[in-house]
C-alpha positions in Angstrom: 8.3 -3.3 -0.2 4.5 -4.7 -0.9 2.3 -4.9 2.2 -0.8 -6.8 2.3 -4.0 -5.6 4.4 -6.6 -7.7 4.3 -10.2 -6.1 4.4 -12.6 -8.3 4.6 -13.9 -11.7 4.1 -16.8 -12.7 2.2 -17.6 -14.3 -1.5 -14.0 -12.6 -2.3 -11.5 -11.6 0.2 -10.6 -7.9 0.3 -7.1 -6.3 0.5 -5.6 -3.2 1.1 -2.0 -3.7 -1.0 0.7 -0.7 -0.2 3.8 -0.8 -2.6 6.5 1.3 -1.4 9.7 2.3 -3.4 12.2 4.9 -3.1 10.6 7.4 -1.3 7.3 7.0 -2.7 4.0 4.5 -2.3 0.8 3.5 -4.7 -2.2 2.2 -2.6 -4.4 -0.8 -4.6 -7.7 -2.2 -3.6 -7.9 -5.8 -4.6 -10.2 -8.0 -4.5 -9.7 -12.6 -4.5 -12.3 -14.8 -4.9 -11.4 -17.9 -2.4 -11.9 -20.4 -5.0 -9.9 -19.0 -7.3 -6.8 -18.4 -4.3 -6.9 -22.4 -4.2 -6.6 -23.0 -7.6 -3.8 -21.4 -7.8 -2.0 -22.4 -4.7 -3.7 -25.8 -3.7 -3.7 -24.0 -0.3 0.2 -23.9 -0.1 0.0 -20.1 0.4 -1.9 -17.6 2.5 -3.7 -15.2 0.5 -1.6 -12.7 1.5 1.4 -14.3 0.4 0.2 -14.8 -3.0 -0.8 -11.3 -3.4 2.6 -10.0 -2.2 3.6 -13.3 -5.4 1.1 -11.0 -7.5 2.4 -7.9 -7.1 6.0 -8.8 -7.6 4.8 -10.4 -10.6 3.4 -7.1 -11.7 6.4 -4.9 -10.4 9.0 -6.9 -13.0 6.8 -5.6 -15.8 5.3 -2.1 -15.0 6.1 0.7 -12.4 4.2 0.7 -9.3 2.1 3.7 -10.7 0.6 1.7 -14.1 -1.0 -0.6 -11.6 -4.8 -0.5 -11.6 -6.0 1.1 -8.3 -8.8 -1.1 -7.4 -8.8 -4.6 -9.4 -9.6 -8.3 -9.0 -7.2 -11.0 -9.3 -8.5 -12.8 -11.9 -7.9 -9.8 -14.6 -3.8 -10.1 -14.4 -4.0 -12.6 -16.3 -6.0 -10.7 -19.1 -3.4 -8.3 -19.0 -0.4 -10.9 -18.7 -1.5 -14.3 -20.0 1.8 -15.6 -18.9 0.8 -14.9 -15.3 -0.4 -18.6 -14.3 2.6 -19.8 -15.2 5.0 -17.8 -14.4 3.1 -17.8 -10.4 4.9 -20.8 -8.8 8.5 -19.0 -9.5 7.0 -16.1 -7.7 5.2 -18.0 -4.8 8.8 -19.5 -4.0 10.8 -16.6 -3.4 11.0 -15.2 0.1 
């Protein structure tokens, strides 16, 4: 299960993000910058919704444990260039 806390608002958006699997949890501190948020979503999604999209992104290719504890957005895709595209798949699942 991924939970989504948001923080605070500001220049970027703050999130507490909780992924919980059998029996255990990882705690991330992430960080969105609004204009970046619409660019990938047009708007269509909340922010939290698209981070929950994120982190199920990020869960099909590493354990809950490899991902960085405090990060922004914008560095998944140095990590995964296919993130971008791959999004929309994500963002339509319930």
């Amino acid at each position: 299960m991924i939970e989504v806390k948001r923080l605070g608002d500001g220049a970027a958006l703050r999130f507490e993000v909780v992924v919980r699997e059998t029996g255990s949890e990882s705690r991330h501190t992430v960080t969105l910058d609004p204009r970046e948020w619409q660019r990938l979503t047009a708007g269509h999604y909340t922010p939290e919704q698209f981070l929950r999209s994120a982190f199920a992104f990020l869960l099909d290719r590493e354990p809950k444990e490899s991902i960085l504890r405090h990060f922004d957005v914008s560095v998944i895709s140095q990590y995964f260039p296919e993130f971008e595209m791959e999004l929309p798949r994500y963002l339509d699942q319930p």
